[in-house]
N, C-alpha and C positions, 0 to 999 in steps of 0.2 A: 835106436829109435828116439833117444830122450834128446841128442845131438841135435837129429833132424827137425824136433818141433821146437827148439829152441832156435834152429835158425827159421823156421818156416815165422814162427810168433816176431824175431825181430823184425825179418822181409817187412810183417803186416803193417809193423808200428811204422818202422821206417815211411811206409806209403801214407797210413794216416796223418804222421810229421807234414809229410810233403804235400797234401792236400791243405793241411791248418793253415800251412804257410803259404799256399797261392793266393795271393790276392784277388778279393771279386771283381769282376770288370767294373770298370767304371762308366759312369749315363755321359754319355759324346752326344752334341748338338753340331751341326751343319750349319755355318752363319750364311743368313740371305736377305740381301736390302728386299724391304716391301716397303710399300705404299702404307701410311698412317695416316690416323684423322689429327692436323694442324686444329688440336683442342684450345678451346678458348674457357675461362672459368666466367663463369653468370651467375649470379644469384638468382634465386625462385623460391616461391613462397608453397607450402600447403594448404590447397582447397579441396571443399569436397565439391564432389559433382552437384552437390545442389543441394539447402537448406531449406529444408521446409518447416512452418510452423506447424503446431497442434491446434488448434481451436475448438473455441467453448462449442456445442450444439443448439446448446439451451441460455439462455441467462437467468443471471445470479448469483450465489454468494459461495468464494471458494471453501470450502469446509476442510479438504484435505490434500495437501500437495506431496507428492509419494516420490521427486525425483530432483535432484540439485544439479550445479553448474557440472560438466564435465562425468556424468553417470551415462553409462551403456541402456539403452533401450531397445527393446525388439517390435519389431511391427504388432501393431495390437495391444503393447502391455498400458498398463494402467499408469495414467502420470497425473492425476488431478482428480477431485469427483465436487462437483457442483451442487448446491441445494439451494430449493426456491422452497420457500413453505408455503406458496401459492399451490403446489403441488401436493399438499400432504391435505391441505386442508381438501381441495377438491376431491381426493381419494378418499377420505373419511364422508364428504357429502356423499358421492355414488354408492360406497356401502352400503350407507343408510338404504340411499335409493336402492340401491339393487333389496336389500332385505324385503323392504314395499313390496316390489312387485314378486317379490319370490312368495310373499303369503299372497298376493293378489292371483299368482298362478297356482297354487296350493288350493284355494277357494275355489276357485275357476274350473279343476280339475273335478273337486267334490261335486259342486254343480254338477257337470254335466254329466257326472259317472250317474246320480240322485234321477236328474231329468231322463238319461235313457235306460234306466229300469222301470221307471212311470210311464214311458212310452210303449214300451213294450209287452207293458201288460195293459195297456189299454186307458190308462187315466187320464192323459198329459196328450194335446195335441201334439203332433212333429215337428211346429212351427215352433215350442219352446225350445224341442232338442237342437234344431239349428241357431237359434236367437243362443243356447250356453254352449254350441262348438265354436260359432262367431268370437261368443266373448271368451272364450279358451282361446282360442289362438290370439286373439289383442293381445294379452296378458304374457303368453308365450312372447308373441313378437317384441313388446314393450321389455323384457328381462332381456332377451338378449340383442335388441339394440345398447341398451344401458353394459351388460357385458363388453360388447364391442369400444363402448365408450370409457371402461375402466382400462382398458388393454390400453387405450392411446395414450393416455396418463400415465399408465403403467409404464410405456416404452420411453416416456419423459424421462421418469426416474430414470430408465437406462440411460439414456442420451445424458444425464448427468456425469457420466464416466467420460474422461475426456482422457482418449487414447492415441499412443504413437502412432504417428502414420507411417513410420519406416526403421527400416535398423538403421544404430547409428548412436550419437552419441549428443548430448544437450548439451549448447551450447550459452544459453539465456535465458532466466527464468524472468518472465515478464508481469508476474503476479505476484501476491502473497497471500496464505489465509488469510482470510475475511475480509478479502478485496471483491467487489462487486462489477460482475461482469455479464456486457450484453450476450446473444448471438451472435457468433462468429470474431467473436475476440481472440489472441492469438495469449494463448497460455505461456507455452515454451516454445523455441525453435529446436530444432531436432537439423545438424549435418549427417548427412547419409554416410554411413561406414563406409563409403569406396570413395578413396582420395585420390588425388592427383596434385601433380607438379606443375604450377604456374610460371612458365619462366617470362621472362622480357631483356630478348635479347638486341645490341642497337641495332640501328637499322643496316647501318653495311657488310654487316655480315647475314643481311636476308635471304640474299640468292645462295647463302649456302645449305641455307635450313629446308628442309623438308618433311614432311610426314615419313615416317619409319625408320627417320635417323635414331642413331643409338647416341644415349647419353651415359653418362657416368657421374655418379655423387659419392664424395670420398665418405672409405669407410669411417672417419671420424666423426661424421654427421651423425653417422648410428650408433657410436661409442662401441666401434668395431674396427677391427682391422684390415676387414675385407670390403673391398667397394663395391657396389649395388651398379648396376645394369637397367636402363631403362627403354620407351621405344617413345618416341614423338609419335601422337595421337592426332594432333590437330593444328595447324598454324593459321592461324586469324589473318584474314586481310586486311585488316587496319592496323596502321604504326600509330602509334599514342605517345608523344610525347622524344620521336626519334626513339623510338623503342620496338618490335615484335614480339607480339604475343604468344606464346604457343604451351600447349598443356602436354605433357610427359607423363607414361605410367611407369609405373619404380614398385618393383614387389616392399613390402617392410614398410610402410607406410599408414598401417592401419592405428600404431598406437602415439600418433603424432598430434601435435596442437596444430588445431587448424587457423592458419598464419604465420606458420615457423618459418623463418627464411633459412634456405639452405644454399652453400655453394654448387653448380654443377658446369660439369664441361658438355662442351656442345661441341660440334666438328665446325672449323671453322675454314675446311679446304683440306687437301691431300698434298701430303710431302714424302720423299723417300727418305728412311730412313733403316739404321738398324736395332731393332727389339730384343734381345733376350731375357729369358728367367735370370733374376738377382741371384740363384744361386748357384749360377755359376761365375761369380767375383769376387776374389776374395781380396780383403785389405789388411794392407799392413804398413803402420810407420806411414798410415796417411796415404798412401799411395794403393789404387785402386788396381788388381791384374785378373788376369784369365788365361786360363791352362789352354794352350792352344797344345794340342797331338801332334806329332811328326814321326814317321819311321821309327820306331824305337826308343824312343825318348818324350817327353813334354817337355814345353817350353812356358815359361813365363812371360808376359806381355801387357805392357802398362797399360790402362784405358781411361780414357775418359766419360765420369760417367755421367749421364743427362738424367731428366728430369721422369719420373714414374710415368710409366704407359700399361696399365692393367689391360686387359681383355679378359672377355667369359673364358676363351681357351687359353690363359697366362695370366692368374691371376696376380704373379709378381711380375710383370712383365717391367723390362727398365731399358731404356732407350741408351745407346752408345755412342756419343759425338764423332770420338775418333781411336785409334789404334784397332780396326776390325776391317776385314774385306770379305767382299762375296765366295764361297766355299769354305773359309778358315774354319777347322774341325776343334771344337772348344770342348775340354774333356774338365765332368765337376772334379772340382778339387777336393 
């Protein structure tokens, strides 16, 4: 027995041995000329969709500025507040006034309660009790027109708050405390948080551009390594200057200066060519090769290597001048 599990334990090892040492398959690619976009590089600038200012509601004198060059703002938040002391004084008049008639409706009330108990017991004509319900209700009406009249004043004050109109990020601050300003003065400008890609590309390569072309801007723009993907939104029918206009949306754009020029590739026509993943080339002593598979064996195969071609499905994608043909089985090295 003790024979038999010693050889039965070596069988095991032995088999474990021989598993360690197979090697894991290796990832094999299928080489296939396709069709590429003949990329051209363009510079483009970042804009926002559109800059709007803030503006005063009220005029007068800036008291407190709550937001500088380059600060995040949200629709509604508070960027400035305004003060007329045209307004404060007018609010301490209606006070007053309103106190007036609040005794003038206090007396008015006494009256008439005074007159229809006189009435009612027979002392006091009727015609007083209507002559002190008459003047109760003046009295009434006169207090809360004057109400209505503090409210409006009151909503002054608010209109002194001079608020974002959008999300988005300030671009200019066009005041300073204790600068005096009409209605509808423009405080700050405010770019809207959603940006876009201003390209201007020349004109003979117009008829390649279209709406829903895909762009590309190197990841280096983003102090990344991976390149950003975008879609053409809008191509303008006017050339300005032997130029086309056209705006691109590009995800990662939100924490950008609005005016930063960046490089980007545009399609500038369709060429055949061959793409593979960079990682399957390996170099040595300067010389650039790929494991091509054959029956039993790999082989080494020099290549020449062309200029980067990312896509969303390759993101290292790299373009092959020459030593490649359609079917050649490339196994990573």
């Amino acid at each position: 027995m003790r024979i038999r599990d010693m050889i039965t334990a070596g069988a095991c090892a032995a088999l474990l041995l021989g598993a360690a040492a197979t090697p894991a398959a290796a990832a094999t690619l299928t080489v296939a000329e396709q069709k590429v976009s003949d990329e051209k590089a363009v510079f483009a600038t970042v804009e926002s969709i559109s800059v709007v200012p803030a503006r005063s509601r009220i005029g007068g004198t800036v008291i407190a500025l709550k937001v500088r060059e380059g600060d995040s703002v949200a629709r509604g938040q508070e960027i400035a507040t305004i003060g007329d002391d045209k307004l404060t004084l007018q609010m301490n008049s209606l006070d007053a006034q309103m106190q007036a008639l609040l005794a003038q409706a206090s007396q008015a009330q006494i009256d008439f309660d005074r007159t229809s108990g006189l009435v009612e017991r027979g002392t006091l004509a009727r015609t007083k009790l209507d002559e002190a319900r008459t003047t109760l209700n003046v009295a009434e009406n006169n207090l809360r027109a004057k109400t209505a009249e503090r409210a409006v004043v009151q909503q002054q004050f608010k209109e002194g708050q001079v608020l974002a109109p959008d999300d988005g990020r300030v671009l200019k601050k066009m005041v300073a405390v204790g600068s005096v300003v009409l209605q509808g003065d423009t405080i700050v400008t405010v770019a809207q948080q959603h940006y876009k890609l201003r390209l201007r590309v020349p004109e003979r390569h117009a008829r390649f551009l279209k709406q829903g072309d895909r762009v590309r801007v190197d990841g280096a723009e983003f102090g990344d390594h991976t390149a950003k993907f975008g879609t053409i939104d809008l191509v303008y029918p006017l050339i300005e200057d032997g130029r086309v206009v056209a705006d691109a949306s590009v995800e990662g754009l939100g924490q950008y200066f609005v005016g930063d020029r960046l490089r980007v590739w545009v399609s500038g026509g369709e060429r055949p060519a061959f793409v593979i993943p960079s990682r399957y080339i390996k170099t040595e002593f300067g010389i650039d090769y790929v494991q091509l598979g054959e029956p039993g064996k790999t082989v080494a195969v020099p290549v020449q290597r062309g200029r980067d071609h990312p896509t969303p499905d390759m993101p290292d994608g790299l373009e092959i001048l020459s030593g490649l043909r359609n079917g050649d089985r490339l196994v990573q090295p």
